[in-house]
C-alpha positions in Angstrom: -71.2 14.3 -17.1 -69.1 17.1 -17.5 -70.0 20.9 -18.3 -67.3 21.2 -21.3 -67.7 25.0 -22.4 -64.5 26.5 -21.8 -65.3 29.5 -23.4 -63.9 32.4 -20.8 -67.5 34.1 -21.1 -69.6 31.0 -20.7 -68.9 30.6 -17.1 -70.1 34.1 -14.8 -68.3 31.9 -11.8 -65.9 28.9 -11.4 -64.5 26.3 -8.9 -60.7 25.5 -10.1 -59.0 22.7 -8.0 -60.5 23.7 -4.8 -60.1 22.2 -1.5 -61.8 23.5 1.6 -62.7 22.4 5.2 -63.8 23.2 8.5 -60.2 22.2 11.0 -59.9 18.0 10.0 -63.3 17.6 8.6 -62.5 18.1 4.7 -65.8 19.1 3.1 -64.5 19.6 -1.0 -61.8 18.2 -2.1 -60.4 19.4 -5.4 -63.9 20.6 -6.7 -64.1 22.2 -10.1 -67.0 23.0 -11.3 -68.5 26.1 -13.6 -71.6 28.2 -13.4 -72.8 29.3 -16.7 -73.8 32.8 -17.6 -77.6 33.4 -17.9 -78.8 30.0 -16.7 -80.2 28.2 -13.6 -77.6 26.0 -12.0 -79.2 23.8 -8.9 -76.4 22.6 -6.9 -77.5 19.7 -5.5 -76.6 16.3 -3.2 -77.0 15.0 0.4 -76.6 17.3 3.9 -73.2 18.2 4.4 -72.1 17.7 1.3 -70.7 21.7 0.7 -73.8 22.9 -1.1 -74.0 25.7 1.0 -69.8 26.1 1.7 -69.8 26.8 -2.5 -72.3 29.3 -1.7 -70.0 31.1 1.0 -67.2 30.5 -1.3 -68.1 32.5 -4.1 -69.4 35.2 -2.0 -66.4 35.5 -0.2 -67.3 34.5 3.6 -64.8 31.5 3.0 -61.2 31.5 0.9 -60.6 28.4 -0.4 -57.5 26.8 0.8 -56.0 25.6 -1.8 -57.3 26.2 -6.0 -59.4 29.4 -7.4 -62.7 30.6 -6.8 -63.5 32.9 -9.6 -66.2 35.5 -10.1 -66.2 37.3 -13.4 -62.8 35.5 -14.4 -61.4 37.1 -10.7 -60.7 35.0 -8.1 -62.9 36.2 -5.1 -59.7 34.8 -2.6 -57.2 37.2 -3.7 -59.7 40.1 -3.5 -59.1 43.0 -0.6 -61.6 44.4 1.1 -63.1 46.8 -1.5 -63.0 44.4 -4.0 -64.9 41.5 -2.5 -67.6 44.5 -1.2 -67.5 45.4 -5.3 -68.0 41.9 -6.3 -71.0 41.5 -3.7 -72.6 44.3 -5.1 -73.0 42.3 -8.1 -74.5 39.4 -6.5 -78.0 38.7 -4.6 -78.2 36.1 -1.8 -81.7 34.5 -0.4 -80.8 32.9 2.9 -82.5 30.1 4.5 -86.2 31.1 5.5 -85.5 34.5 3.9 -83.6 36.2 7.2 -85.5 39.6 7.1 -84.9 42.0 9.3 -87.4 41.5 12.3 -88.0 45.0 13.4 -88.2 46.6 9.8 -91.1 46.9 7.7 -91.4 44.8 4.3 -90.5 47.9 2.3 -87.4 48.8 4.3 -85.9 45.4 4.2 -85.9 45.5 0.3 -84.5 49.3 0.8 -81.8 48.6 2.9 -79.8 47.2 0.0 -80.4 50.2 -1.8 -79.3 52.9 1.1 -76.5 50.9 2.2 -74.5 50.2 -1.2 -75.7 53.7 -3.7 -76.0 57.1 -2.6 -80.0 57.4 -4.7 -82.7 59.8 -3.8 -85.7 58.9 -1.6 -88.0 58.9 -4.3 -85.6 56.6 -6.3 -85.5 54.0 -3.5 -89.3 54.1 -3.4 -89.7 53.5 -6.8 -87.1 50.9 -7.2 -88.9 49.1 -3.8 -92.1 49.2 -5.3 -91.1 47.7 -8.5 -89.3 45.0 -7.0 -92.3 43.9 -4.7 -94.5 44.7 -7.6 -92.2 42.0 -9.6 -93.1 39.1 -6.8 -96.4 40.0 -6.0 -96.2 41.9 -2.9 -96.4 45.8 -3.5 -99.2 45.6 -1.5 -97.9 44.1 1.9 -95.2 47.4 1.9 -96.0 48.4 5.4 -96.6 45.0 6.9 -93.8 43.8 9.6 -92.2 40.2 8.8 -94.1 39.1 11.8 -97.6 39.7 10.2 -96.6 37.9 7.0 -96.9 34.0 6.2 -93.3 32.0 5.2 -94.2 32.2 2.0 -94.5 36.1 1.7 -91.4 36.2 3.9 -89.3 34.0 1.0 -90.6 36.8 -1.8 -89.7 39.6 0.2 -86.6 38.5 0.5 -85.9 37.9 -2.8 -87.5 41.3 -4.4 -84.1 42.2 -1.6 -81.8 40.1 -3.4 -82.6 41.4 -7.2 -82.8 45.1 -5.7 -79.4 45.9 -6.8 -80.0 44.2 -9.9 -77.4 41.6 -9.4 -75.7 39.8 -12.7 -75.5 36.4 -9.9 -78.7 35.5 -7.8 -77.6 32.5 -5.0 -80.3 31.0 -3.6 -79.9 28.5 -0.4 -82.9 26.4 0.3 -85.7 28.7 -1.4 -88.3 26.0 -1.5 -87.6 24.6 2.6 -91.0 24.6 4.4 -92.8 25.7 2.0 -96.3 24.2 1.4 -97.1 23.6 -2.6 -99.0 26.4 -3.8 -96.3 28.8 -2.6 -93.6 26.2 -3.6 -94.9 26.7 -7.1 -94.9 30.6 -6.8 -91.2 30.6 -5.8 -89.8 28.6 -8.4 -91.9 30.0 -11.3 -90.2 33.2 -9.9 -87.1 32.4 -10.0 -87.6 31.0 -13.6 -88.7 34.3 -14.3 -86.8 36.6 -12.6 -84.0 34.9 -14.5 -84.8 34.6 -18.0 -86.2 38.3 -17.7 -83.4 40.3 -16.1 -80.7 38.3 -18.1 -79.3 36.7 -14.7 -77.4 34.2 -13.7 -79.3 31.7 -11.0 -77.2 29.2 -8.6 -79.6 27.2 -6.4 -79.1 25.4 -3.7 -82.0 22.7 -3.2 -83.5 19.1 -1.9 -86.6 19.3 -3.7 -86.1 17.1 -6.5 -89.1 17.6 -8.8 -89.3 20.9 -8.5 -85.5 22.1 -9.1 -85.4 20.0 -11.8 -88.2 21.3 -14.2 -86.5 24.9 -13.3 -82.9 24.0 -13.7 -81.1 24.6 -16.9 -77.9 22.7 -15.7 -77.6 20.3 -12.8 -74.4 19.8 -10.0 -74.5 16.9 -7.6 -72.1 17.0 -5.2 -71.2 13.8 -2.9 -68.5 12.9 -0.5 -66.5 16.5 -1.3 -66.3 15.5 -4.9 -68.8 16.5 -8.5 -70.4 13.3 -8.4 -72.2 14.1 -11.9 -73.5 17.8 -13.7 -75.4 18.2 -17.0 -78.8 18.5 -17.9 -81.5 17.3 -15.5 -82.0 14.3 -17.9 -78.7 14.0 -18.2 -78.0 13.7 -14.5 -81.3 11.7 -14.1 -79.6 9.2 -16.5 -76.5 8.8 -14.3 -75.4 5.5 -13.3 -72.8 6.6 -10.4 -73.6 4.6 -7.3 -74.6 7.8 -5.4 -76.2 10.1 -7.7 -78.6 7.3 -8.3 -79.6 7.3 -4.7 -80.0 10.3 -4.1 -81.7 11.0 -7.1 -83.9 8.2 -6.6 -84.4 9.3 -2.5 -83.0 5.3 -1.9 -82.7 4.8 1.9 -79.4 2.5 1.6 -76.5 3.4 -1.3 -73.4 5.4 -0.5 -74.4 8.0 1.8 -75.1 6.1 5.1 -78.3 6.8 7.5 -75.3 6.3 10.5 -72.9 9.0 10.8 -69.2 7.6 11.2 -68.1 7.0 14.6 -66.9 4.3 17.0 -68.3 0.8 17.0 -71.4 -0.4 18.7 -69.4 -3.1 20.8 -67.3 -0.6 21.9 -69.8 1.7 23.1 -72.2 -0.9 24.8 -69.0 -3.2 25.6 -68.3 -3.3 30.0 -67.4 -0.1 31.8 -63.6 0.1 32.7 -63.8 -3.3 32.3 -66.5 -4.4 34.4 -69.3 -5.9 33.5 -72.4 -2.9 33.7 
């Protein structure tokens, strides 16, 4: 189901027509899609499907090769240098597993934001640090090295890193992956709150059904490099496409095959250069 606000100011960033891939291996193929101001947006579907490429899109690690990727009404691939490092200033990223810096402490990975994008005063940073780890429960692990810290702690640090700059878009890839439940709980009620507090605008990347949909406002399945259904989680619950019902459903057989594509098994097995084996 389609997200049908066309409103210029409803969307903080957009997918127009686009088309990207890695050499012969297309991975979107004319993908439009819109993430609305002030909400959580989970993009969602089966590995390999470009939930992660939309993320790199929009940050501007990839340019689309053919349609628009726009941030702010601006499209990201027609930005220069100074630009793009403007737009990013604007936008928080949680990586994978968090992707602290090993050999600085919990408070200096949350700084380094700060000292490498604003020219602000020790005591600023500190402040502005402290708050931010106060805000996910961790202004008392400041000193601690990643290495002494559980995965849990590790995925909060890094996100008091993404909001330090007090980003208008948060992108989050995989924040619930390995996670056991109690701090699976403590991540997404953050990010529900983080959200609806600072006025910001969530895109989340995610395989964990259950709980990305009682935090999503607005729901993207992608499949086979194409929107295979967006709305509301009900709304996309309710779906009767062929693959958002599997996947939805965690169905073992539907349109996403367990075998990856590749030559046949009677060719493989058959004789060796025409011998028998």
């Amino acid at each position: 189901m389609p997200f049908n606000d066309s409103s210029p100011a409803s969307a903080l960033a957009e997918l127009r027509n686009v088309t990207f891939g890695y050499g012969e291996r297309v991975i979107l193929r004319d993908v439009s899609l819109k993430i609305p101001r002030g909400k959580v947006t989970a993009l969602m579907g089966a590995s390999g499907g470009g939930k992660t490429t939309v993320l790199r899109l929009i940050g501007g690690q990839h340019r689309a090769q053919q349609g628009e990727v726009l941030f702010d009404r601006q499209d990201v691939g027609r930005m220069d240098a100074a630009g793009l490092y403007a737009a990013r200033r604007r936008m928080g990223m949680l990586f994978q597993f968090g992707a602290l810096f090993t050999d600085l402490t919990v408070f200096e990975n949350v700084a380094f934001p700060l000292r490498e994008h604003t020219d602000l005063s020790d005591a600023l940073v500190r402040d502005i640090v402290l708050m931010k780890l106060h805000a996910v429960g961790l202004r008392g692990a400041r000193d601690l090295m990643p290495s002494q810290i559980s995965g849990g702690m590790a995925r909060r640090v890094a996100l008091a890193r993404a909001i330090a700059l007090d980003p208008e878009l948060v992108m989050y890839d995989e924040p619930f992956a390995g996670l056991d439940p109690i701090s699976l709980g403590t991540a997404a009620q953050l990010i529900r709150q983080l959200n609806d507090a600072m006025g910001l605008t969530t895109l989340l990347v995610s395989h964990d059904l259950d709980a990305t949909f009682a935090l999503a406002d607005h729901v993207i399945i992608l499949g086979a490099g194409v929107v295979a259904a967006q709305g509301t989680p009900a709304e996309v619950r309710a779906s009767t496409d062929p693959l958002v019902h599997q996947f939805v459903n965690a169905l073992p057989t539907g349109p996403v095959p367990f075998h990856y594509p590749g030559p046949t098994a009677a060719s493989d097995f058959g004789p060796l250069d025409g011998r028998s084996a």
